[in-house]
C-alpha angles and dihedrals in degrees: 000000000000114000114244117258113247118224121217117300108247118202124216127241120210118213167100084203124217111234138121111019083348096060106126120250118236129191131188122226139181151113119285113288093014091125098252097129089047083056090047085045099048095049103026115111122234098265104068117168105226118201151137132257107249116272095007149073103244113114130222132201129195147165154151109283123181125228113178113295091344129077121214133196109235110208100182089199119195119282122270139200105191136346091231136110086340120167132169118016093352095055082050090063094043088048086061098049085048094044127358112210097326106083117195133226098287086059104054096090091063123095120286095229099150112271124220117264102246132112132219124288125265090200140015128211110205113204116211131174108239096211094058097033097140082065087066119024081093082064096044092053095043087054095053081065091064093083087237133119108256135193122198119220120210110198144174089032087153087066091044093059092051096042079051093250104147111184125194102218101193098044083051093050083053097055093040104046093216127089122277129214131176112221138159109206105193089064100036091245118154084351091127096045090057103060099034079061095054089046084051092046092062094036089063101040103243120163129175124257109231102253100240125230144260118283110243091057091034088096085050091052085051091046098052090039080060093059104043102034097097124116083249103073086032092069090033094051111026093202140127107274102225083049089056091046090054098051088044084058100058099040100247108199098218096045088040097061099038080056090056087044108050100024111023098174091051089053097053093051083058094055089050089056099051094046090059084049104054083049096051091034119065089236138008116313088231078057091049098043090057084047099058096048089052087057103045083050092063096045089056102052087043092053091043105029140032135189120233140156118327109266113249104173118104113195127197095255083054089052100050093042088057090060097039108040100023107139086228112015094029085092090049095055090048097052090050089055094054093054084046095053089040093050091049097044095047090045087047095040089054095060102042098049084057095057085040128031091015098062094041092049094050098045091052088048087079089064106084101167118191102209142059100263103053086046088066101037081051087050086056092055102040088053090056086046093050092044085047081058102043096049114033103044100035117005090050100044090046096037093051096046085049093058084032089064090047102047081053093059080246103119105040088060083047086054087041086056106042091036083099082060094053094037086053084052080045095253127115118253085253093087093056082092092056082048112056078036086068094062087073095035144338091219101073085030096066091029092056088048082077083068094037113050143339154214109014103359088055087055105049088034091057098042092049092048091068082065093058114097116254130214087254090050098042088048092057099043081052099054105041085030101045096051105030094033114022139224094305093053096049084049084050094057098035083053094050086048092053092047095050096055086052095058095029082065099043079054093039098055095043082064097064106049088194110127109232113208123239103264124214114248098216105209112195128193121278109268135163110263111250114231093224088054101046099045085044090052096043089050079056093054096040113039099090074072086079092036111038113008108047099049078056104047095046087042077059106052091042088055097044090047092051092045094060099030084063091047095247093135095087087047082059105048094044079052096051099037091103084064108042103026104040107032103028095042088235135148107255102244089068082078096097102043100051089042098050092029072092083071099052115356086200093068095057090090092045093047097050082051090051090039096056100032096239151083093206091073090162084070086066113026126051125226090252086057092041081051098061096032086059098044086048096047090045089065105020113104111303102208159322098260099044076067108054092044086051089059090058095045101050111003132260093285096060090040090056102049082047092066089043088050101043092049088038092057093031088060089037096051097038095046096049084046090049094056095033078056101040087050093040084059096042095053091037108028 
């Protein structure tokens, strides 16, 4: 009997999803330094709406962010210490997580100052810092009493662990009532997992129990919900009861006096309240009431937590988490990855080239056909062997250490911390993988943005990684640089490449006026990467190479052969000699190699030997010319099948204005470096 084929496994999506004028509406909230404005910044898109609350100095941030199939928006509201007895900028904060932008009547005698259009929040992450929790649970308890899902964030557990603050999380879920998540926010750990819990907390519809108090001012609490519970101060003051019958409790002063304003028999049987109770209770019932939360308090973190010896143990993780995602040194230790990554994969890539395309090359070299069809036969082979050199000494190596890095949990911490630096071009931290991808070839770099970003930020991303220098690129500024201009020259080009790219992106990004939303860097634990997984992942980058790249390379080579078996080289560079002669400051025969190094970049090289009829190119051009040939060359189109690969990414429009905007800048570098040189020798000969 033959086993029945199995379709594809679906996997089923619980909604409804949150997106468009649904989207949920997250705040923020937490007491100074807990590390609430380092989560906003770690998630938040480029494109954060910065203001004041109305009438007084506290600043707000907020901004699209992205969650999975939901959007959120993210209110980073102003830090608080407490929810009691608050007046000026503080009370502000507390009127917004009461009401949003919709006071109610108890608000219609304040000043009409616009108020910022946002309404108030579904749900409410509280930060805390995990090595001082006993400073916030009181927070956390107050803000159970506002009627709103709520989510508790512990952070900085990496510090806890270290200041001996063990915390057990579930027995502290259980007390509380409300979900909570370790985190640490300054290394994008647990980050994810946090806000995919405070989407599932209003998805399912799970909202906190007020904590009740203690016995001996629980009859006071009764006596003053007596009072208040009525359809009347419901309508006035819009506010969870229990929340109203707290701060009536402990005489606030703002709810206290719109009470007596609005309802001045109500507000002297409270006082009459309080006053039995001063007179049963040892002290004030306001006293008693602040009492009893710290208390609780207590109670909480010694029933959850507990403080023991200072850790001093450092593991590895520890260790490696101290180069990558520290706040200062994390971009060192980046940097110094990706030297690390580009030596070993040049040195690599050396060695390997000499057992590979250089043989080959070299073996093919002794076939020098006469007619037209063994040109071409010699142009076929010459493309495989091209492609041969292209992708198995640079693209592979660079291309495997690269998975490698991400199967290792490596490089998401190396796109958390540069994030600052693409956030700065106007992209999110995600595309630092496409780009690094782009040293070894432009090609798998635009095609892995499809599983990176959208919209937008693929885009931009896409259009700016032409501009990175490929292996093919890089191999040919090290060659002509390194020996006619030094180190310090090579350093000079690879900079200006780097700088364009910065302002290219602040320009780009003003062009297409869509929002992206903030995206979640999901930062996993470290692991070793699993063979299976990485060759599976580097076919996935590289197999547009079969498909796209090597009808192309060998389309070139044909092309190029024919050109000059036919003697058009000389038609060409008479064509192009406007541009290479005149504006550049070049010697005409460099017309066809920089035209067809559109067809294989990796020629170029080849071609400018062939051009000027000679290795030795610093006998006939001089470093000012190797200067601007090499800037030109750094920003000019990189390839055909990048492309091609381009046109399938983001469309022929795009694709078209790519090639328009990497000549235009191309023309526009090499000419101002030509003049900044030609001055520099004028002035210093």
């Amino acid at each position: 009997m033959k086993a029945e084929t199995q379709g594809p496994t679906s996997i089923p999506l619980k909604g409804p999803f949150f997106r468009g004028s649904k989207r949920l509406r997250i705040a923020l909230i937490g007491q100074p330094n807990s590390g609430k404005s380092t989560l906003f910044d770690a998630v938040a898109s480029t494109s954060v709406d910065h203001g004041r609350l109305p009438g007084t100095d506290k600043a707000y941030q907020r901004c699209v962010v992205q969650i999975g199939m939901d959007e959120v928006e993210l209110v980073d509201l102003p830090s608080l210490v407490t929810l009691r007895n608050l007046s000026g900028d503080d009370l502000e904060g507390l009127k917004y997580l009461l009401w949003g932008d919709a006071r109610p009547e108890v608000s219609a005698h304040e000043g009409r100052e616009p108020l910022p259009s946002f309404s108030r929040p579904d749900v409410l992450i509280h930060i805390v810092d995990a090595s001082t929790l006993h400073r916030h649970l009181e927070l956390t308890l107050e803000l159970i009493e506002l009627g709103l899902p709520i989510v508790l964030g512990l952070n900085m557990m990496d510090e806890a662990r270290r200041k001996g603050v063990r915390i057990d999380v579930a027995a502290l879920e259980r007390e509380l009532g409300i979900p909570v998540v370790p985190m640490t926010a300054i290394k994008g750990l647990g980050i994810a997992r946090l806000f995919e819990t405070a989407v599932k907390v209003v998805r399912n519809g799970q909202n906190p129990l007020p904590q009740p108090s203690s016995p001996h001012i629980r009859q006071w609490a009764e006596d003053i919900r007596r009072v208040v519970d009525r359809p009347e101060v419901h309508r006035a003051f819009r506010v969870p009861l229990p929340f109203l019958v707290r701060q009536l409790k402990q005489k606030d002063r703002y709810f206290m006096q719109e009470l007596r304003g609005h309802f001045p028999a109500l507000a002297e049987r409270l006082e009459q309240i309080h006053a039995r109770a001063k007179a049963a209770l040892q002290r004030p019932l306001h006293d008693e009431v602040a009492a009893d939360y710290h208390d609780r308090a207590a109670r909480l973190f010694a029933s959850a937590a507990e403080i023991t010896d200072r850790s001093r143990t450092i593991t590895w993780e520890d260790r490696l988490d101290a180069l990558f995602l520290h706040p200062r040194w994390g971009l060192v230790g980046s940097l110094g990855l990706f030297a690390l990554v580009m030596f070993l994969v040049f040195e690599v890539s050396t060695t390997i080239d000499a057992m590979t395309a250089a043989r080959l090359a070299e073996w093919v070299a002794q076939w020098e056909p006469r007619d037209a069809i063994g040109i071409v036969g010699r142009a076929v082979v010459d493309g495989l062997v091209g492609l041969v050199g292209i992708v198995i000494p640079y693209m592979l190596p660079l291309v495997l250490m690269l998975v490698m890095l991400e199967e290792s949990g490596v490089m998401q911490r190396v796109a958390f911390v540069v994030d600052r630096f693409f956030h700065y071009i106007g992209l999110h931290g995600k595309v630092a993988v496409p780009f690094l991808l782009g040293l070894g070839c432009n090609v798998p770099a635009i095609a892995s943005t499809r599983g990176v970003v959208a919209g937008r930020d693929r885009i931009v991303a896409s259009l700016l990684i032409t501009f990175v220098p490929c292996s093919a690129r890089s191999a040919i500024v090290l060659a002509l640089g390194g020996k006619y201009l030094g180190g310090l020259g090579v350093f000079g080009v690879f900079m200006l490449d780097l700088l364009i790219i910065a302002l290219l992106g602040k320009l780009l990004v003003r062009r297409y006026p869509e929002i992206a939303p903030g995206l979640i860097q999901e930062i996993p634990p470290y692991a070793w990467p699993r063979l299976s997984r990485v060759l599976r992942a580097t076919w996935q980058r590289t197999q547009d190479i079969l498909t796209i790249v090597t009808p192309l390379l060998v389309a070139g080579s044909v092309v190029l052969a024919l050109l000059h078996f036919y003697g058009a080289d000389a038609w060409i560079n008479m064509a192009f000699s406007p541009v290479t002669h005149w504006v550049l400051g070049l010697p005409e025969e460099l017309g066809v190699p920089i035209l067809f190094g559109v067809l294989r970049k990796e020629l170029s090289l080849l071609m400018v030997y062939q051009a000027l009829g000679t290795f030795d190119v610093g006998a006939v051009l001089d470093w000012v010319q190797i200067s601007v040939f090499l800037v030109f060359l750094m920003f000019y189109v990189p390839c055909i099948s990048t492309f091609a690969v381009m046109l399938r990414t983001i469309g022929r429009r795009e694709a078209l204005f790519s090639i328009i905007l990497s000549i235009g800048v191309a023309l526009v570098c090499a000419t101002i470096v030509r003049l900044l040189l030609e001055t520099w020798r004028l002035l210093w000969p």
